[in-house]
C-alpha positions in Angstrom: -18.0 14.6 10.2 -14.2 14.7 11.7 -12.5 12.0 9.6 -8.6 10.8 11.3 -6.1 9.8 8.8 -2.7 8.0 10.3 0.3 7.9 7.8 -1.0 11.8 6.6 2.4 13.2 5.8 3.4 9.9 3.6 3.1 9.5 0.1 -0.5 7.9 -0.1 -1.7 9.7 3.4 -1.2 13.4 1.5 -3.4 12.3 -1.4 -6.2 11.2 0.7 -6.4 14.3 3.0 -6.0 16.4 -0.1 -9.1 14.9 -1.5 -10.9 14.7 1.8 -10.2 18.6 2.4 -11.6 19.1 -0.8 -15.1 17.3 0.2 -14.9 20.1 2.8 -14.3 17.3 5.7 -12.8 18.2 9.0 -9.8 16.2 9.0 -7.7 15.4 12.2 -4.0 13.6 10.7 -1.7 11.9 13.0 1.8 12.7 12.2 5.1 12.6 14.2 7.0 15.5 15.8 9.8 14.9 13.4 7.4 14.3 10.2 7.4 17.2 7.3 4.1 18.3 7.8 4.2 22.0 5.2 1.6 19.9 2.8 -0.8 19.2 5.3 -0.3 23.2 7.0 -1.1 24.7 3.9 -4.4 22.4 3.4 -5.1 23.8 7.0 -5.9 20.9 8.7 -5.7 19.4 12.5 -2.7 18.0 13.6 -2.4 15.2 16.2 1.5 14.4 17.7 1.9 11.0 18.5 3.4 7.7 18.0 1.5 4.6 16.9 4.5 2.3 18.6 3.6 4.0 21.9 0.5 3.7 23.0 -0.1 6.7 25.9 0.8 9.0 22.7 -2.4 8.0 21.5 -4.6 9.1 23.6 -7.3 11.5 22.5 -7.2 10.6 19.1 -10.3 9.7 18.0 -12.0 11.7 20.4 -15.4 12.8 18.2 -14.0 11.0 15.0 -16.8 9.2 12.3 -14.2 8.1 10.5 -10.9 6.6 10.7 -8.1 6.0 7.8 -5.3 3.4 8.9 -2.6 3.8 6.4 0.3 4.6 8.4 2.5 1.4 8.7 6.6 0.4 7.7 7.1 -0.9 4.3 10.8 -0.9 4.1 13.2 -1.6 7.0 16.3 -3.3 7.3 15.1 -5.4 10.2 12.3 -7.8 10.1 10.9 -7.1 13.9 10.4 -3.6 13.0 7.2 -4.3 10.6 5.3 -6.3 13.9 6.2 -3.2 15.6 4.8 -0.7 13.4 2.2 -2.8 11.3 0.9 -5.2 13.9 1.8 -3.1 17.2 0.8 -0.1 15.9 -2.2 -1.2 14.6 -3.7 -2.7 17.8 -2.7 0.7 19.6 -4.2 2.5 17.5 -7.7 0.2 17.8 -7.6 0.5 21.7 -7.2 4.4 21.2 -11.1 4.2 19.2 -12.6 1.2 20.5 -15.0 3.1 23.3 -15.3 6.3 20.7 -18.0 5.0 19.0 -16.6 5.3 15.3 -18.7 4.5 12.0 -16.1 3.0 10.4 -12.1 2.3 10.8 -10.9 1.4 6.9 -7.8 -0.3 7.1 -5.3 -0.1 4.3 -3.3 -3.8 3.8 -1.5 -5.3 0.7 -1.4 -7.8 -1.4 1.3 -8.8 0.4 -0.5 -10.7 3.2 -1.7 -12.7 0.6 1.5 -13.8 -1.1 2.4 -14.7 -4.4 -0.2 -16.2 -6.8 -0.1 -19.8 -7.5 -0.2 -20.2 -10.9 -0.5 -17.0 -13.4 -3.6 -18.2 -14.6 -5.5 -17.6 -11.3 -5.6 -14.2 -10.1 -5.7 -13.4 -6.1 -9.2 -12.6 -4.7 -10.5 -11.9 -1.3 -10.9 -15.7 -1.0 -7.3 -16.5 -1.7 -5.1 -18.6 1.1 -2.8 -16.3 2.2 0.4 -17.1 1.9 3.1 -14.1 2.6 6.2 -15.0 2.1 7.9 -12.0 3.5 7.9 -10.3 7.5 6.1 -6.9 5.8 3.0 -9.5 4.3 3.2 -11.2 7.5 2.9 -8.2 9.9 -0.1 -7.2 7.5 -2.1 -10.7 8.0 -1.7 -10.8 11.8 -3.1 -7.0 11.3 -5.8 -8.4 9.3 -6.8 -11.0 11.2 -6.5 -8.8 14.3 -9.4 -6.9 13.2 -11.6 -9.6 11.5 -11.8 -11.3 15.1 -12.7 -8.0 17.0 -15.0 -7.3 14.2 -16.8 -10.5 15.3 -16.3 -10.4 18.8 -17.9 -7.0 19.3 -18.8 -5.5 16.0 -15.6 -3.1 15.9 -16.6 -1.0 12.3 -13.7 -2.9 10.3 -12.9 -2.5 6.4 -9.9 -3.8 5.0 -8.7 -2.7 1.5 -5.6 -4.6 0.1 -3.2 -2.5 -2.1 -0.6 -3.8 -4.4 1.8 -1.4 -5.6 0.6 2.1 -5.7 2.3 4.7 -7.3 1.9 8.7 -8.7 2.9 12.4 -8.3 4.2 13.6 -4.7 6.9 10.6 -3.9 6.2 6.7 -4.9 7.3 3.9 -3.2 10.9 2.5 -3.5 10.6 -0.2 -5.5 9.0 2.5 -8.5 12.3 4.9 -7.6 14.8 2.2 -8.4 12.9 1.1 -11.7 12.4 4.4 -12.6 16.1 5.7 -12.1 17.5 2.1 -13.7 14.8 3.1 -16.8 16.4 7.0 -17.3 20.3 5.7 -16.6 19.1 3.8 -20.2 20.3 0.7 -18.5 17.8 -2.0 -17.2 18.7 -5.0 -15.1 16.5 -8.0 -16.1 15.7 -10.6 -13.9 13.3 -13.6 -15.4 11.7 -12.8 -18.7 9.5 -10.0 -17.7 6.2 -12.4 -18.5 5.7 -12.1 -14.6 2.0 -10.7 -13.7 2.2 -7.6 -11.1 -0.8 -5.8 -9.8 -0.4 -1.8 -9.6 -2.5 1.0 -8.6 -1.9 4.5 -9.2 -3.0 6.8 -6.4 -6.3 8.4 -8.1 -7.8 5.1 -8.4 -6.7 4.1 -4.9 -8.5 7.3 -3.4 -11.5 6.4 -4.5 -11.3 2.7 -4.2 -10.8 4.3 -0.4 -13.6 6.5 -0.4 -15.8 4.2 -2.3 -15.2 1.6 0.9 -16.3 4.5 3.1 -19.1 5.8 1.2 -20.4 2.1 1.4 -22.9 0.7 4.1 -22.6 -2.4 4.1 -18.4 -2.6 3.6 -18.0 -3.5 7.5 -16.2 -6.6 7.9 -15.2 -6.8 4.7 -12.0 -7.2 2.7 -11.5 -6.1 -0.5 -8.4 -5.6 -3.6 -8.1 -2.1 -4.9 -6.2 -1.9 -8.0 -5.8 -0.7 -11.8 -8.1 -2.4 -14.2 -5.6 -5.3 -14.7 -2.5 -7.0 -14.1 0.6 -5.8 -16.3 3.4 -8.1 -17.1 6.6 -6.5 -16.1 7.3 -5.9 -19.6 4.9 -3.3 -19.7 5.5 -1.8 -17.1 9.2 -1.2 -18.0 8.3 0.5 -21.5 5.2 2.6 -20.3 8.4 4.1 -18.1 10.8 4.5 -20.8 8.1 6.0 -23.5 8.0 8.8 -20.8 11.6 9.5 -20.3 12.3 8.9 -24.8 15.4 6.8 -24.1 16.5 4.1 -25.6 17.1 1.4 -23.1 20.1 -1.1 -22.9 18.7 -4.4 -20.9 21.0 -6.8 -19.3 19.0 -9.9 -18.6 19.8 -12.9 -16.0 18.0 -15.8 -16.0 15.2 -16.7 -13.8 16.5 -18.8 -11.0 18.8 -16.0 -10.3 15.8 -14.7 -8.9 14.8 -17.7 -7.3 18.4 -17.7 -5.3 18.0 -13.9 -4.5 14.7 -15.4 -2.7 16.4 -18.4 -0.9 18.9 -15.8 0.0 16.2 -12.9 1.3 14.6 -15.9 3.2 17.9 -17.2 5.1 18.5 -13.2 6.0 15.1 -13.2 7.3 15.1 -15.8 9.7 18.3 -13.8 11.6 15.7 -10.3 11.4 17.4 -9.1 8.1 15.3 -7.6 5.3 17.2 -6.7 2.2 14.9 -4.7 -0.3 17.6 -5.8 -3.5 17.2 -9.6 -3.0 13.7 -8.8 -2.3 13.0 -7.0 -5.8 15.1 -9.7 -7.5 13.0 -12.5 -6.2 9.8 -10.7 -7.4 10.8 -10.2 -10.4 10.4 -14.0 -11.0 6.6 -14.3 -8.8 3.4 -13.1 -9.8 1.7 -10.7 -7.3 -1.7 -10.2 -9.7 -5.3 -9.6 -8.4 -8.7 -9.6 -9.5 -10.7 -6.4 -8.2 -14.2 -8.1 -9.1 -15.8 -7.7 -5.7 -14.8 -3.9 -5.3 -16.4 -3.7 -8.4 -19.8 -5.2 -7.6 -20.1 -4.1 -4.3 -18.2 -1.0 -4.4 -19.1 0.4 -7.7 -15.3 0.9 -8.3 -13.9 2.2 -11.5 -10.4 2.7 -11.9 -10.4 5.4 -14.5 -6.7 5.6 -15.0 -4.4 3.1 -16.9 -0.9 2.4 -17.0 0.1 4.7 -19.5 -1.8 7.8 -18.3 -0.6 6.5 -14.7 3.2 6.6 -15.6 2.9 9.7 -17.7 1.8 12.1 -14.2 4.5 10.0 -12.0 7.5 10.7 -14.7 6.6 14.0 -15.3 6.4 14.9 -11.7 9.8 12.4 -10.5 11.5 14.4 -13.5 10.6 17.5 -12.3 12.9 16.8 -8.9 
């Protein structure tokens, strides 16, 4: 079985190929010319050159795949278009490149960002939630999403869709865990709201087999479904499961909520000239819950996220303060 894995050399992509190695797949990983690609040479797998934003790089790619991983996509950019480019753009390429292979299935990695924010703290997103996104990266995700629920069931196109809130672990993590996690071992904290906010996370382990779980399921096709750690955390925890890790005692400086709630009216006015700036953005979300329920991955999938917070935040530290 030849499994093809876009976004290989990123942070979640090198995970996944590492476990799928391990399973003794043949594993084909779409990476750019200019892409760091040592981790994948030493797991000894095949390499594929190409660009998702340009389509006749594509071709070949899924030439006697099964299996196809989407995780490549932009998460952080400074201008708005960029995310329909890579995310939306990208995506559809990438589709055309496997539509006449004949693949079993073509798992799609979104966010809880094409969902939006939830609407009161008390109801937690599922896979029946309005979406909502509030921002161009949970936008670009949706029209992604909806892309391949309508080609799904126009022709039957082998779609899954897993949505992913924050995910973090050893081997890099995603921005927004950098900054907290460098704010958390300067001993100073910037507080924005009163970090009772709800915020979905997922550490990487549970991810991978949230992933693989989707796969390894028959009847996944044309579904959608939340991957994430047992439960919500409020930001609070989240904060001190970081600083137990680093033994320092933190100094917080706290602003009050609708500071956060300007940093979003702010973010917004930037967006609508194609700006996207990541400090309003993180400012604003400090005040919004982002919180899911992973019920139907659990009945359907069989998912178990076996690791917590704590355990979660232990690896990442240990490995982020090893750099």
């Amino acid at each position: 079985m030849k499994t093809l894995v876009t976004g290989a050399s990123g942070f979640i992509g090198t995970h996944l190929v590492k476990a799928l190695v391990e399973e003794g797949r043949d594993v084909r990983c779409l990476v750019r010319k200019t892409s760091n690609t040592q981790y994948l040479d030493d797991l000894g797998v095949e390499l594929f050159y190409g660009e998702l934003a340009s389509k006749e790089t594509l071709a070949g790619i899924a030439k006697d795949v099964d299996i196809v991983y989407h995780l490549a996509g932009e998460v952080y950019t400074k201008r708005c278009k960029n995310f329909y480019i890579a995310n939306f753009e990208g995506t559809k390429n990438l589709i055309e490149a496997c539509f006449l292979n004949h693949i079993e299935k073509f798992i799609y990695l979104s966010s809880i960002a094409a969902v939006g924010p939830n609407q009161s703290q008390n109801v937690l997103l599922n896979e029946r939630s309005q979406c909502k996104p509030i921002d161009s990266y949970g936008k670009s995700k949706l029209k992604s999403e909806n892309l391949l629920i309508q080609i799904f069931k126009k022709y039957g196109f082998p779609a899954v869709i897993i949505r992913a809130p924050t995910v973090y672990g050893p081997l890099g993590q995603p921005k927004i865990i950098t900054r907290i996690v460098r704010m958390v071992n300067s001993g100073r904290l910037l507080i924005v709201g009163d970090k009772k906010k709800l915020r979905s996370m997922c550490y990487i382990d549970n991810l991978i087999n949230g992933l693989t779980k989707a796969e390894n399921f028959k009847d996944s096709i044309g579904e959608i479904y939340f991957i994430a750690d047992e439960r919500p955390y409020y930001y609070d925890e989240i904060f001190q499961a970081v600083s137990r890790n680093i033994e320092t005692n933190l100094q917080e400086t706290h602003v009050p909520g609708w500071i956060g709630h300007t940093c979003g009216f702010l973010f917004k006015c930037l967006s609508t000239f194609g700006f996207y700036s990541l400090p309003l953005y993180m400012a604003w979300h400090m005040v919004l819950d982002m919180a899911c329920d992973i019920r139907k991955a659990r009945e359907q999938l069989k998912y178990i996220p076996h690791i917590e917070l704590d355990e979660g935040i232990n690896v990442t530290m240990k490995y982020f303060l090893k750099k």
